[in-house]
C-alpha positions as CSV (number, residue, x, y, z in Angstrom):
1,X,-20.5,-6.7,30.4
2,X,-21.3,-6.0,26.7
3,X,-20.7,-2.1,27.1
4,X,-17.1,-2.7,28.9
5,X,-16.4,-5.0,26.1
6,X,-17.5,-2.4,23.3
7,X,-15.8,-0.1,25.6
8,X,-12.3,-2.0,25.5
9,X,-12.5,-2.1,21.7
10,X,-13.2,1.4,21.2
11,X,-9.9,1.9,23.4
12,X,-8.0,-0.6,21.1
13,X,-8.7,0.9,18.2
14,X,-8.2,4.0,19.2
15,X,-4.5,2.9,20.5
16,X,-4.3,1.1,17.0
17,X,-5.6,4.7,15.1
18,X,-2.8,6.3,16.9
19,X,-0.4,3.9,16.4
20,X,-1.1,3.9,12.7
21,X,-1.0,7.7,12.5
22,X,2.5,8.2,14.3
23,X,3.8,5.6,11.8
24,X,2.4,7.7,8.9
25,X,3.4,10.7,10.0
26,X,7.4,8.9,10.6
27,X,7.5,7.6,7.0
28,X,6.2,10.8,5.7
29,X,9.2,12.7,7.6
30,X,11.4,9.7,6.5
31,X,10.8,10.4,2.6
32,X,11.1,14.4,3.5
33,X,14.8,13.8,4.6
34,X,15.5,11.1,1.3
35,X,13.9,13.9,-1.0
36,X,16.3,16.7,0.5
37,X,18.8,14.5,0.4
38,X,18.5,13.4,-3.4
39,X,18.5,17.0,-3.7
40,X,22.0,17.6,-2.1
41,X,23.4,15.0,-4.2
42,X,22.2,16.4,-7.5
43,X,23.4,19.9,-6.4
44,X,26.7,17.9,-5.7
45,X,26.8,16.6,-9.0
46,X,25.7,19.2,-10.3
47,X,28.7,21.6,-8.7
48,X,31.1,18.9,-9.8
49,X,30.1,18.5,-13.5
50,X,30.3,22.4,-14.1
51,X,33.9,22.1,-12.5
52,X,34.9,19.5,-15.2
53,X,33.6,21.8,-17.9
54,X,35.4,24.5,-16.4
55,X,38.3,23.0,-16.2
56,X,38.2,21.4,-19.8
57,X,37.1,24.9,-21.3
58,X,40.7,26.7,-19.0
């Protein structure tokens, strides 16, 4: 009785390690795509902002 009860919390906690993991790993992904996308925009502004100047300087 006592080792299918150890047995059943191993198994939890194992589902609950996993669980815990795959959440990890989707915020991690989750920050990856913010980051590349932060980037886009500065390249964005970036492009635009060296149009105004070229514009102004013509």
């Amino acid at each position: 009785m006592l080792k299918i009860k150890k047995q059943e919390i191993e198994k939890l906690r194992e589902v609950g390690a996993k669980k815990f993991k795959k959440e990890q790993n989707k915020r991690f992904l989750k920050k990856e795509v913010q980051a590349e996308e932060e980037q886009d925009r500065l390249i964005a502004q970036e492009d635009i902002l060296n149009e105004i100047k070229f514009n102004y300087i013509n």
